[in-house]
PDB file of N, CA, C and O in Angstrom, chain B, residues numbered from 101:
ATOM      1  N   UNK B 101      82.324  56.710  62.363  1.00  0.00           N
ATOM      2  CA  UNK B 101      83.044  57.953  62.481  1.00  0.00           C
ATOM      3  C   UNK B 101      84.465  57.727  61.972  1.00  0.00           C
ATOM      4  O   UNK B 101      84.917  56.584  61.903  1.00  0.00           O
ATOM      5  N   UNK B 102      85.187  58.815  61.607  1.00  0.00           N
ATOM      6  CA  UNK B 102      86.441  58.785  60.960  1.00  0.00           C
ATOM      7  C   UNK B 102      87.270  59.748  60.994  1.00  0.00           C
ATOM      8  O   UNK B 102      86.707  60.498  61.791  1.00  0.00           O
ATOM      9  N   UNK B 103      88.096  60.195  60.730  1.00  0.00           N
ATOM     10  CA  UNK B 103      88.857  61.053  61.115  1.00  0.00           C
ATOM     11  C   UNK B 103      89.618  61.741  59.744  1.00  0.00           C
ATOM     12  O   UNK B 103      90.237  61.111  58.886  1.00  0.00           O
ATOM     13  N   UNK B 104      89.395  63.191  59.792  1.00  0.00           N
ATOM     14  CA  UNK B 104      89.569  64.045  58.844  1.00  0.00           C
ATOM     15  C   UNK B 104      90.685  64.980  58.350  1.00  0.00           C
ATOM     16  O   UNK B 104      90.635  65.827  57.458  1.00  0.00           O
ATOM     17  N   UNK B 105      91.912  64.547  59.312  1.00  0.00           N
ATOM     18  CA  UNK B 105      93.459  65.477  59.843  1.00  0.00           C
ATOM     19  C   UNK B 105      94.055  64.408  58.700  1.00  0.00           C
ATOM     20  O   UNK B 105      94.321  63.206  58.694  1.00  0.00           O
ATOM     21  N   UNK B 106      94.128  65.679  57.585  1.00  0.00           N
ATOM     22  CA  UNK B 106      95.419  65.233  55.764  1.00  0.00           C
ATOM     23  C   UNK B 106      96.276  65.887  56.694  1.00  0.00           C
ATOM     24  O   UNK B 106      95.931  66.970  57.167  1.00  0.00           O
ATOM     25  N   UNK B 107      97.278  65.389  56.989  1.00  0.00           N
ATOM     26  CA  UNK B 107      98.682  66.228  57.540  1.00  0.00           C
ATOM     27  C   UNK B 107      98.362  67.498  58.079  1.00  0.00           C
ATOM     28  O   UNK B 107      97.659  67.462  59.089  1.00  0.00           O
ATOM     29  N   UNK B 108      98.690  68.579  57.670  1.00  0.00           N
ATOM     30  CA  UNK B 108      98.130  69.878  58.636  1.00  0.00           C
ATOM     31  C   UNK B 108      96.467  70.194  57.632  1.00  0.00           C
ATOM     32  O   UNK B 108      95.651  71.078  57.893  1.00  0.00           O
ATOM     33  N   UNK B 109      96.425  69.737  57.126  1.00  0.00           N
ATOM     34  CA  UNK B 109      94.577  70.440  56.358  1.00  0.00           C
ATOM     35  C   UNK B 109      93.532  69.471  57.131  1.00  0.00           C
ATOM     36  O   UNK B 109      93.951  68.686  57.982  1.00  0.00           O
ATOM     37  N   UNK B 110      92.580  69.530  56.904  1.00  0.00           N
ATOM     38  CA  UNK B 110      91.323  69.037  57.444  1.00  0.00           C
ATOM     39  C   UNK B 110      90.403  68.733  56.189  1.00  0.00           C
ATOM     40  O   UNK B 110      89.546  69.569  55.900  1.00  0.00           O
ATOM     41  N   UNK B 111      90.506  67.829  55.591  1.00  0.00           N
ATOM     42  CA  UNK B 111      89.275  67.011  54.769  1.00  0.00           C
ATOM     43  C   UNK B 111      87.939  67.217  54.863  1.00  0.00           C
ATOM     44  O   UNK B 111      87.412  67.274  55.974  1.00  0.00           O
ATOM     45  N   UNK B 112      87.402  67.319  54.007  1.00  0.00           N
ATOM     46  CA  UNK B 112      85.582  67.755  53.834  1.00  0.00           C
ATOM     47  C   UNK B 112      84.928  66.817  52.777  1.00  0.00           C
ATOM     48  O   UNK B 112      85.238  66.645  51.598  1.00  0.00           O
ATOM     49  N   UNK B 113      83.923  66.248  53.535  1.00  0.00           N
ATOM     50  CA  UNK B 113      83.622  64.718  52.356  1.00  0.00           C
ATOM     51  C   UNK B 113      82.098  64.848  52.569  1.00  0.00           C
ATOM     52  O   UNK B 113      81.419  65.307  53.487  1.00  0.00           O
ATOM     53  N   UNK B 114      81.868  64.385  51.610  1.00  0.00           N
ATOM     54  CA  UNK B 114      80.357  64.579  50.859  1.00  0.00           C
ATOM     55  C   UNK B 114      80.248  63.169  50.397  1.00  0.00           C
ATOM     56  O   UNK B 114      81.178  62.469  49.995  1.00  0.00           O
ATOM     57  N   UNK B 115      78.475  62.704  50.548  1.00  0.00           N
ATOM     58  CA  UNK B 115      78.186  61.777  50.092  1.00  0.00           C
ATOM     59  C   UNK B 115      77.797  61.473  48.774  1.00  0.00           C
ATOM     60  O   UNK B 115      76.664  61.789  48.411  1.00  0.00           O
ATOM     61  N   UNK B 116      78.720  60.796  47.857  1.00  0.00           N
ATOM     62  CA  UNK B 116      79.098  61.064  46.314  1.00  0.00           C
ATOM     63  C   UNK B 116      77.388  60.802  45.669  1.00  0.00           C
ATOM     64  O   UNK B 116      76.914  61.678  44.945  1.00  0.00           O
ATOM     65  N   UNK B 117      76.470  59.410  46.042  1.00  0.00           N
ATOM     66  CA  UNK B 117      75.101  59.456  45.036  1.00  0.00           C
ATOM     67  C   UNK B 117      75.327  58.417  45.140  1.00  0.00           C
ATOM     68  O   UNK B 117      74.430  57.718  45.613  1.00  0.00           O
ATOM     69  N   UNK B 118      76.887  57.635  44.686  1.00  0.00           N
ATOM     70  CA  UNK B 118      77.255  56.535  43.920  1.00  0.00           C
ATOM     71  C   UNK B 118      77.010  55.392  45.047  1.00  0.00           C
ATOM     72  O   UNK B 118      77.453  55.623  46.172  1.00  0.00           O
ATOM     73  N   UNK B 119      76.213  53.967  44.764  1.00  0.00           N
ATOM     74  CA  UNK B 119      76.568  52.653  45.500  1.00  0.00           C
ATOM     75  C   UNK B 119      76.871  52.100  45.507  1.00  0.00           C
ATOM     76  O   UNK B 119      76.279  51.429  44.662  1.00  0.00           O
ATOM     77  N   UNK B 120      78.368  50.976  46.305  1.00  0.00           N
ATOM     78  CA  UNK B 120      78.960  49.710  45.837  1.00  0.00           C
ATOM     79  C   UNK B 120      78.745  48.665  47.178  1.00  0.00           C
ATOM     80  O   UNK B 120      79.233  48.659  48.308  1.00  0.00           O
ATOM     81  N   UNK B 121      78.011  48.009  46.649  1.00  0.00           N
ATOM     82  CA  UNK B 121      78.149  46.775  47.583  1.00  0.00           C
ATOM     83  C   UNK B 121      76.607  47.427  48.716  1.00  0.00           C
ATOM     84  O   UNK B 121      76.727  47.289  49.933  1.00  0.00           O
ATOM     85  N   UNK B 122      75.659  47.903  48.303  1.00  0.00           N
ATOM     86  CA  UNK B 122      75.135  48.623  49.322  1.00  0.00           C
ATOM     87  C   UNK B 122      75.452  49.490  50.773  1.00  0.00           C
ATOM     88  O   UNK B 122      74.908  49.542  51.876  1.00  0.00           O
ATOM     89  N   UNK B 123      76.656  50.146  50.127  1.00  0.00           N
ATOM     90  CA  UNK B 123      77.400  50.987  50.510  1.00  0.00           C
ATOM     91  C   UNK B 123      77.313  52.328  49.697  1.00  0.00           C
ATOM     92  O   UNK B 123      77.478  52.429  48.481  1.00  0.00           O
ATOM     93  N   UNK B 124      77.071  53.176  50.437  1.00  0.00           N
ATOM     94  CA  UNK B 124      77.369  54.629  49.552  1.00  0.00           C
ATOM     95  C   UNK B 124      78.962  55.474  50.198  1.00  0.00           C
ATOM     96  O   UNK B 124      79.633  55.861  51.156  1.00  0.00           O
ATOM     97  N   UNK B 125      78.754  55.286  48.360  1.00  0.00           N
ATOM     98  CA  UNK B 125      80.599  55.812  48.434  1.00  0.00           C
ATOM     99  C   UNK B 125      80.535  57.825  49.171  1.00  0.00           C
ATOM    100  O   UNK B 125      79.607  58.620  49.325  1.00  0.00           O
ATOM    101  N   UNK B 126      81.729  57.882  49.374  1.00  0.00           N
ATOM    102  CA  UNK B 126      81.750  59.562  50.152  1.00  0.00           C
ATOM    103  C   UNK B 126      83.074  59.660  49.250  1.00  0.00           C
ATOM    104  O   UNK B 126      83.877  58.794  48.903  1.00  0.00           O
ATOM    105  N   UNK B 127      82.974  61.536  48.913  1.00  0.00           N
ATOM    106  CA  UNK B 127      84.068  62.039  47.947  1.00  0.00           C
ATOM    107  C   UNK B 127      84.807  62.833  48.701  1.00  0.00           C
ATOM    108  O   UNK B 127      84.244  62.828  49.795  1.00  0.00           O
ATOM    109  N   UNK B 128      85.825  63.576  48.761  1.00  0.00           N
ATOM    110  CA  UNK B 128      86.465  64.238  49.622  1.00  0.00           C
ATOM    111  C   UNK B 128      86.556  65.364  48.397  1.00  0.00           C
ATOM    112  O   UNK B 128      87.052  65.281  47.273  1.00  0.00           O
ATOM    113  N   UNK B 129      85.943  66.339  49.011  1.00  0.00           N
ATOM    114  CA  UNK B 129      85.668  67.863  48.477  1.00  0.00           C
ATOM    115  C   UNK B 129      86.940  68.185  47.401  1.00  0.00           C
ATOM    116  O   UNK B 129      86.781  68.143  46.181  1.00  0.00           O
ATOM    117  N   UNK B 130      88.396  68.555  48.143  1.00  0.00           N
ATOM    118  CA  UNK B 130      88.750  69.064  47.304  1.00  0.00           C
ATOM    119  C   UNK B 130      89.557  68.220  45.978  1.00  0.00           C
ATOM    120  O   UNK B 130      89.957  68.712  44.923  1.00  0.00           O
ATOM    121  N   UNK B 131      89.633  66.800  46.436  1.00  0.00           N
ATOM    122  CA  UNK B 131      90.230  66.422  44.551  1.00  0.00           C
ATOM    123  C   UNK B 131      88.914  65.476  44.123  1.00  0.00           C
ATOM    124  O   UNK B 131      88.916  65.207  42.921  1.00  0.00           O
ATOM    125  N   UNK B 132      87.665  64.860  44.969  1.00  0.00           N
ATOM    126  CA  UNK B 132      86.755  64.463  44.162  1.00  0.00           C
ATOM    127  C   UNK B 132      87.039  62.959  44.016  1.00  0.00           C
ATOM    128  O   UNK B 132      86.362  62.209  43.312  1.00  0.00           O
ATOM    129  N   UNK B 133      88.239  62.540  44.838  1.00  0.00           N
ATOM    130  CA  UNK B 133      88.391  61.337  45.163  1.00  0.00           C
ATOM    131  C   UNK B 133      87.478  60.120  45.528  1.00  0.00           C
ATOM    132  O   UNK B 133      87.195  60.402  46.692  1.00  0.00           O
ATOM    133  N   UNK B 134      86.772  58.806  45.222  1.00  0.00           N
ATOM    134  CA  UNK B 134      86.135  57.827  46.089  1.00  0.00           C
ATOM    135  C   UNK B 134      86.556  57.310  46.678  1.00  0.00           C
ATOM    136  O   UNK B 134      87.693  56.908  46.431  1.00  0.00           O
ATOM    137  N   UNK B 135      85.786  56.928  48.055  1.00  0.00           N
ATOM    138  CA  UNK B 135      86.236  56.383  49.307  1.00  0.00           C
ATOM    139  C   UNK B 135      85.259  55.319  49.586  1.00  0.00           C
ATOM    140  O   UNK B 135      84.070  55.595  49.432  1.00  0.00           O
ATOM    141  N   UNK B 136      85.684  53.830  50.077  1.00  0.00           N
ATOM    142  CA  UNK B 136      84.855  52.793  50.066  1.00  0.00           C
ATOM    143  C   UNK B 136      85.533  52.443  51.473  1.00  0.00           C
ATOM    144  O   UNK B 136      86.754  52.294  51.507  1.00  0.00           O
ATOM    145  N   UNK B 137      84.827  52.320  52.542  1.00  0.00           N
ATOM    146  CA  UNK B 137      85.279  50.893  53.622  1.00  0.00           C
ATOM    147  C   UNK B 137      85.127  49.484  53.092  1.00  0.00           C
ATOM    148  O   UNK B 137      84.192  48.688  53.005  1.00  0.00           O
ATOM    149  N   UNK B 138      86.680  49.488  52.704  1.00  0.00           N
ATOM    150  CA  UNK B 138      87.570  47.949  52.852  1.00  0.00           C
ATOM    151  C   UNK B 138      87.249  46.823  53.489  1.00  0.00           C
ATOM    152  O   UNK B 138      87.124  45.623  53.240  1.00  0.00           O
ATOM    153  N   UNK B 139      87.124  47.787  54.654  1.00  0.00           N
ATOM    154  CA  UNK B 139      87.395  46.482  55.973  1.00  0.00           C
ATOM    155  C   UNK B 139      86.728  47.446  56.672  1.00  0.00           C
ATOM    156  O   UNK B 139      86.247  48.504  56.266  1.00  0.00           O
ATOM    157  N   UNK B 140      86.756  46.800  58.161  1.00  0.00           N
ATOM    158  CA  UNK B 140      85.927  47.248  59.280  1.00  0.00           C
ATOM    159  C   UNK B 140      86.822  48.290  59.654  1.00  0.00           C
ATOM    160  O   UNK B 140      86.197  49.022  60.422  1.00  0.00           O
ATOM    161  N   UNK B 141      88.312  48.838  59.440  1.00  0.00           N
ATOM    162  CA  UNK B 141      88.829  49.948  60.223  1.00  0.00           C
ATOM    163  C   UNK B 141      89.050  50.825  59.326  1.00  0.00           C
ATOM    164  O   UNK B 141      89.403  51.720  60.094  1.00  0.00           O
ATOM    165  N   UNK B 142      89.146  51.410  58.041  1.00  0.00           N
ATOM    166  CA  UNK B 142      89.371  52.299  57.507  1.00  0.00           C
ATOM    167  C   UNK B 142      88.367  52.227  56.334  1.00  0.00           C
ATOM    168  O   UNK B 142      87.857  51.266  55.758  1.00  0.00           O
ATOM    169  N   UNK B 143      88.232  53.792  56.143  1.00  0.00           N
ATOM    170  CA  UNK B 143      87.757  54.025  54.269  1.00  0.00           C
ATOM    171  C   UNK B 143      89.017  54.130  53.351  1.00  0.00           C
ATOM    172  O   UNK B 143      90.052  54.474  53.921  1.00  0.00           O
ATOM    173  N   UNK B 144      89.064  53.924  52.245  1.00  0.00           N
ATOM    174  CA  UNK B 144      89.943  53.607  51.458  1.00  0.00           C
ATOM    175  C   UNK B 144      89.683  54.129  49.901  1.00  0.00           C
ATOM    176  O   UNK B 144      88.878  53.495  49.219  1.00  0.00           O
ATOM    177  N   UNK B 145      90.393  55.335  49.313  1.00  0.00           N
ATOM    178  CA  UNK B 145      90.723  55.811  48.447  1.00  0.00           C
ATOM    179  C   UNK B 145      90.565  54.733  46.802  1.00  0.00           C
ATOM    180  O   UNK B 145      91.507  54.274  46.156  1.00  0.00           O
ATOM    181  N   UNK B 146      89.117  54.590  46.508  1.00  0.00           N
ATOM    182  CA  UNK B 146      89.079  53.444  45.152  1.00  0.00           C
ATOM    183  C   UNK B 146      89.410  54.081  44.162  1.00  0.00           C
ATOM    184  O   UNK B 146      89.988  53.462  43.269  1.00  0.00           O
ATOM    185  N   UNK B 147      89.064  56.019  43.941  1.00  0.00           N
ATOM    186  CA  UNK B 147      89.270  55.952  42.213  1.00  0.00           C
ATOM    187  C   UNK B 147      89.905  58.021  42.886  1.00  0.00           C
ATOM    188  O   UNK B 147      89.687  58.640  43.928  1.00  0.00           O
ATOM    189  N   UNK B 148      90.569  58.315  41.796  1.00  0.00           N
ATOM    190  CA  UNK B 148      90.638  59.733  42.282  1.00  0.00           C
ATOM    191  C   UNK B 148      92.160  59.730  42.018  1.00  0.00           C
ATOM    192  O   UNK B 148      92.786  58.764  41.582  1.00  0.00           O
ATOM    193  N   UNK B 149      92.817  61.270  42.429  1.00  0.00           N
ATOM    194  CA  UNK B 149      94.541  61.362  42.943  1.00  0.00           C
ATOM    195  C   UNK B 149      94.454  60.665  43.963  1.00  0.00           C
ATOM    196  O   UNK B 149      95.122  59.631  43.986  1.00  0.00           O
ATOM    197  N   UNK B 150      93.890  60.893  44.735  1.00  0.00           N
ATOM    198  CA  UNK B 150      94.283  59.874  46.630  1.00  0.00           C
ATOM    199  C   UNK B 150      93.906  58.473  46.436  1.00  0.00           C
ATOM    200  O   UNK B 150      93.811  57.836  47.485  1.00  0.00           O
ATOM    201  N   UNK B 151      93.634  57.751  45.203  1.00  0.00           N
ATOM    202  CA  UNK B 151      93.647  56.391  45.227  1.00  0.00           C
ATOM    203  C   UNK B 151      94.917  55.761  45.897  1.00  0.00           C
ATOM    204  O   UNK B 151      96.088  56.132  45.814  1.00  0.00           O
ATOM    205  N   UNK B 152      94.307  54.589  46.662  1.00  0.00           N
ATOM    206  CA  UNK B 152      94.894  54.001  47.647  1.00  0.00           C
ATOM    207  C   UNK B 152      95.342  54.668  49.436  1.00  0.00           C
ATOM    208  O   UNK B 152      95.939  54.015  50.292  1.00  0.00           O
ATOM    209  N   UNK B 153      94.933  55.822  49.548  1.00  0.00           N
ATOM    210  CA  UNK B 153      94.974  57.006  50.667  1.00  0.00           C
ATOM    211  C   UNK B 153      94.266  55.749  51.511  1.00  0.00           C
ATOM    212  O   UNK B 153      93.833  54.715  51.005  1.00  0.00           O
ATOM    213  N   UNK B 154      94.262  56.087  52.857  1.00  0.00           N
ATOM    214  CA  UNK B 154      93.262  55.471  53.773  1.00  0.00           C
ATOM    215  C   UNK B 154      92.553  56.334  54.762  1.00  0.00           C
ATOM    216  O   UNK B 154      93.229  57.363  54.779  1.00  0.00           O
ATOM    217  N   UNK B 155      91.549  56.478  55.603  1.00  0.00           N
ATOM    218  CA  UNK B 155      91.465  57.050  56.883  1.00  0.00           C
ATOM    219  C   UNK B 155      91.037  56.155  57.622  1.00  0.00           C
ATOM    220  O   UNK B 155      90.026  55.534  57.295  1.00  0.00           O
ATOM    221  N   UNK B 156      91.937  55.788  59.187  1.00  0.00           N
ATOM    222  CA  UNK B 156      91.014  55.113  60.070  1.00  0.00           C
ATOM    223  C   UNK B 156      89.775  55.690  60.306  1.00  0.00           C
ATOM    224  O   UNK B 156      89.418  56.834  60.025  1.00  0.00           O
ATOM    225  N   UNK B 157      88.908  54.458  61.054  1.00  0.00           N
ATOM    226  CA  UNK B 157      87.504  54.984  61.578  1.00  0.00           C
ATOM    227  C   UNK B 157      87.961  55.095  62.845  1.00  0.00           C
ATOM    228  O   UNK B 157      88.943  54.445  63.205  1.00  0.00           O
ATOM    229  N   UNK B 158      87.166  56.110  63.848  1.00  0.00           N
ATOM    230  CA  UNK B 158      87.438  55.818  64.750  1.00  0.00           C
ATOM    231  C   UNK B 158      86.420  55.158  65.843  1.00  0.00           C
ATOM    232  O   UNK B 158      85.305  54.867  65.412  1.00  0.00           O
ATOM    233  N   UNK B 159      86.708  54.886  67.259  1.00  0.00           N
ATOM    234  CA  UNK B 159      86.245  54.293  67.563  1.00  0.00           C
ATOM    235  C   UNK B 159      84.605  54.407  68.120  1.00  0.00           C
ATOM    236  O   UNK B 159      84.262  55.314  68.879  1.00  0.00           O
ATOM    237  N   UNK B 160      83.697  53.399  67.647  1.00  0.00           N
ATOM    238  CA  UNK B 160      82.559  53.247  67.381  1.00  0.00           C
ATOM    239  C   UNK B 160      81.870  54.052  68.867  1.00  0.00           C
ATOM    240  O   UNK B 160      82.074  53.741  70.041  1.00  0.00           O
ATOM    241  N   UNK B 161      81.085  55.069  68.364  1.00  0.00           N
ATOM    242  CA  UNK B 161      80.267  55.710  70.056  1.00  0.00           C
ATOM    243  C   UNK B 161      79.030  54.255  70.089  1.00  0.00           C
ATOM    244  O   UNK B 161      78.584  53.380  69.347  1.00  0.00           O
ATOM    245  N   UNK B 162      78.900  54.822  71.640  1.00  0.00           N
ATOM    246  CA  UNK B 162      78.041  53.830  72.241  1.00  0.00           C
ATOM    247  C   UNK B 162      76.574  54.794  72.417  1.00  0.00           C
ATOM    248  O   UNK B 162      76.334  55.936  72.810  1.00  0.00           O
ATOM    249  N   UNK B 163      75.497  53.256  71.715  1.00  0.00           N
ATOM    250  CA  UNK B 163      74.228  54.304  71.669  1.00  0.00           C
ATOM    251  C   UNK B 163      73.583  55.289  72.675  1.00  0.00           C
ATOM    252  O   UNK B 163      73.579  55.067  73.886  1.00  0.00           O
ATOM    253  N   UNK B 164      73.155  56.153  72.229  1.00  0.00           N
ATOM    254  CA  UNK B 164      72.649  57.130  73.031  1.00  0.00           C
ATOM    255  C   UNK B 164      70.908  57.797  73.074  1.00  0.00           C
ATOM    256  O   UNK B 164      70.551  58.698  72.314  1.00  0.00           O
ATOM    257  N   UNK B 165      70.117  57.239  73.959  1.00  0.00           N
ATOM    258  CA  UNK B 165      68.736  57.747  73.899  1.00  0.00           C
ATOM    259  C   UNK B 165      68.075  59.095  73.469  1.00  0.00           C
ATOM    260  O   UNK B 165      68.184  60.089  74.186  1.00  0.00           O
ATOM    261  N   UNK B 166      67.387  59.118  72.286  1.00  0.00           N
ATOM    262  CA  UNK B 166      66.959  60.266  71.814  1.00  0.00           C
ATOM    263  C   UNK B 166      66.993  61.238  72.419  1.00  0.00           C
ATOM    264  O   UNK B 166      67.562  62.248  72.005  1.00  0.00           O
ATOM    265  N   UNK B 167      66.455  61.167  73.423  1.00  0.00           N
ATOM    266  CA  UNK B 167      65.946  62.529  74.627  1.00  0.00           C
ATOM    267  C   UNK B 167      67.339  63.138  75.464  1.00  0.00           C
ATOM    268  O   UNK B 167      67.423  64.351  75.656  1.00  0.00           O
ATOM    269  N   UNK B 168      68.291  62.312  75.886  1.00  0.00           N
ATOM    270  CA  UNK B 168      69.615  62.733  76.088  1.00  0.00           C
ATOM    271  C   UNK B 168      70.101  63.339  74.968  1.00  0.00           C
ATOM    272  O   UNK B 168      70.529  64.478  75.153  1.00  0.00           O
ATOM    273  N   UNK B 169      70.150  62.973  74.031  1.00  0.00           N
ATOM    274  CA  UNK B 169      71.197  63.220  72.770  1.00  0.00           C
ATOM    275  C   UNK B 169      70.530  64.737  72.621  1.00  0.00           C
ATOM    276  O   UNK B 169      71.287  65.704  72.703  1.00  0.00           O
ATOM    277  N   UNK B 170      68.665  65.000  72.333  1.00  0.00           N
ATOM    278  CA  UNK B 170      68.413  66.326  72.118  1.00  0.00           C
ATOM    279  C   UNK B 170      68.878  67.204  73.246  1.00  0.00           C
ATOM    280  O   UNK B 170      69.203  68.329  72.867  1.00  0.00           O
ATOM    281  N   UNK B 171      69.012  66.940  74.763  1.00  0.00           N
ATOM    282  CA  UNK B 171      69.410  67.757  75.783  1.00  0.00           C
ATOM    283  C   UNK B 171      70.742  68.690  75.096  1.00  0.00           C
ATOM    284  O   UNK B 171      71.070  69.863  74.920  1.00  0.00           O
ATOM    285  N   UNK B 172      71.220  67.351  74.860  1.00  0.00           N
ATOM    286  CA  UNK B 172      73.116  68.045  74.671  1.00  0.00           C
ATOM    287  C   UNK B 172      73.527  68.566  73.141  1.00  0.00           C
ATOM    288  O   UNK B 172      74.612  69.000  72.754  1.00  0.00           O
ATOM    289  N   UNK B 173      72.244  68.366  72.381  1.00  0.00           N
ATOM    290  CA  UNK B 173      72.192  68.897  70.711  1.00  0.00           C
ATOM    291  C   UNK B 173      70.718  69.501  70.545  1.00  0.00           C
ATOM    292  O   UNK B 173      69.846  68.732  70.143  1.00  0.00           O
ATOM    293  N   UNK B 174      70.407  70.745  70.811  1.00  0.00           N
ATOM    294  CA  UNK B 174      68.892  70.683  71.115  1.00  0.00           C
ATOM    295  C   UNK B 174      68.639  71.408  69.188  1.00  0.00           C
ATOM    296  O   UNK B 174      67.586  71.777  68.668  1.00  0.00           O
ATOM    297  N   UNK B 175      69.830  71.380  68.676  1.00  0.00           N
ATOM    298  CA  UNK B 175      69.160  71.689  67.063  1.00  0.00           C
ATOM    299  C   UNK B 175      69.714  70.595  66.033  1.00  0.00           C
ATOM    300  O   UNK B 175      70.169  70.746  64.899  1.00  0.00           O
ATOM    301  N   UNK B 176      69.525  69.454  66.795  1.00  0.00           N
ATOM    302  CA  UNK B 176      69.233  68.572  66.149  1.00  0.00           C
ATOM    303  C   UNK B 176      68.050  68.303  65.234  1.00  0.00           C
ATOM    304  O   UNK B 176      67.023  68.855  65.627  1.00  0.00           O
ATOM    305  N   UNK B 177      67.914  67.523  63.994  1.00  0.00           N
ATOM    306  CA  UNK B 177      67.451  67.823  62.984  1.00  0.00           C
ATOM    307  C   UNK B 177      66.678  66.025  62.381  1.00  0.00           C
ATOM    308  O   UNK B 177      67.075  65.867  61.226  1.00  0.00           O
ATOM    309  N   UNK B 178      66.296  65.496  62.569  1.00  0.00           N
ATOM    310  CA  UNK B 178      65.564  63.987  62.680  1.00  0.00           C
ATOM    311  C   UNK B 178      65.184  63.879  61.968  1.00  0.00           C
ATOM    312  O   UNK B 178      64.092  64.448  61.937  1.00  0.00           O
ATOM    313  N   UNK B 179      65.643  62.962  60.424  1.00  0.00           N
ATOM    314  CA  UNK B 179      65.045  62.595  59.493  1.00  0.00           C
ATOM    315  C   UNK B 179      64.474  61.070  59.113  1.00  0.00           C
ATOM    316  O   UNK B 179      65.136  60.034  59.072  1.00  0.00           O
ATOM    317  N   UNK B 180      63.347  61.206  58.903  1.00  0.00           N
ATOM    318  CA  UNK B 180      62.335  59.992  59.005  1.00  0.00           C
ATOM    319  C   UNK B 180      62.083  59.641  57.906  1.00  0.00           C
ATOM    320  O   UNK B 180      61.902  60.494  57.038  1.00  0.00           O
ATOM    321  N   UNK B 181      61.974  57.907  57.534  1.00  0.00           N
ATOM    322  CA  UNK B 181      61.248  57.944  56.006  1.00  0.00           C
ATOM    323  C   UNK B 181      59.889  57.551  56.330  1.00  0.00           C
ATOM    324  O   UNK B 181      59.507  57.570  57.500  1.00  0.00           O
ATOM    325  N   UNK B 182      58.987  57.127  55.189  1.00  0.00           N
ATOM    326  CA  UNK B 182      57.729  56.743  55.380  1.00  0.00           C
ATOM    327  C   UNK B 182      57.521  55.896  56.761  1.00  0.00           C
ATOM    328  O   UNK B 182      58.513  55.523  57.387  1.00  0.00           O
ATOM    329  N   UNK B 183      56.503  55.672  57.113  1.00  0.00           N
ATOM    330  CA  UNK B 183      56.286  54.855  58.863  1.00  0.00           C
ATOM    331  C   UNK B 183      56.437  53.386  58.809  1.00  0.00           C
ATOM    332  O   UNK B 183      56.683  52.586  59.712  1.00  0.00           O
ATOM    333  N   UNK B 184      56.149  53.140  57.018  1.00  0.00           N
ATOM    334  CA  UNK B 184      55.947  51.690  57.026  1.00  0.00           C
ATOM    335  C   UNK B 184      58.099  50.998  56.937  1.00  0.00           C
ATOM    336  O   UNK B 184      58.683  49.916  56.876  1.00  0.00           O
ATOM    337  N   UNK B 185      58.430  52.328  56.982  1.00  0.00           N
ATOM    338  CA  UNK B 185      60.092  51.662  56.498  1.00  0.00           C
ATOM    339  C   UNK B 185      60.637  51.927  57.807  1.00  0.00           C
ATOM    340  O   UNK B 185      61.868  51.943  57.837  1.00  0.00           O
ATOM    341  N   UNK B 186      60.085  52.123  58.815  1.00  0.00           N
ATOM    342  CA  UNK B 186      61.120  52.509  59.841  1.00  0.00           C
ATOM    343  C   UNK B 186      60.355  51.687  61.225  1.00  0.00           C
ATOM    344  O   UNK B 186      60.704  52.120  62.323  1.00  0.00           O
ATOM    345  N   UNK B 187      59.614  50.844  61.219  1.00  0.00           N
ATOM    346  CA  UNK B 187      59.045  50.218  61.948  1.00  0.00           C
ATOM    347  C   UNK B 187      59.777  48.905  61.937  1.00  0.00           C
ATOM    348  O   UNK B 187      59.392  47.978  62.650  1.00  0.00           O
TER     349      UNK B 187
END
């Protein structure tokens, strides 16, 4: 998770296609910027105007059992790949 507050606007990021490092890069909507995690605390601005920008991540949630999680999100949406990749 990460945090999306540009000074007073609010950031909107999309997952670009692109992979580095078996990582998929995320673009931030309005200049189309790439964003790579650096390091373990922030994503980091590689190519774009906001090259070199950062956002912390924030701090990591602690797992939560399917059946709780649908209680408190009941339009939640569960995407599965084939049976033999998720076993």
């Amino acid at each position: 998770m990460y945090g999306r507050e540009n000074g007073e606007e609010t950031d909107e990021f999309g997952v670009s296609g692109y992979v580095y490092r078996n990582v998929f890069l995320i673009f931030d909507r309005e200049t189309e910027s790439l964003w790579y995690p650096l390091d373990d605390k922030q994503w980091t601005a590689i190519s774009g105007p906001r090259k070199g920008d950062t956002i912390p991540f924030m701090q990591k949630p602690a797992p939560v059992p399917l059946g709780e999680w649908r209680k408190k999100h009941p339009k939640t949406v569960v995407l599965l790949g084939p049976k033999n990749e998720i076993e």
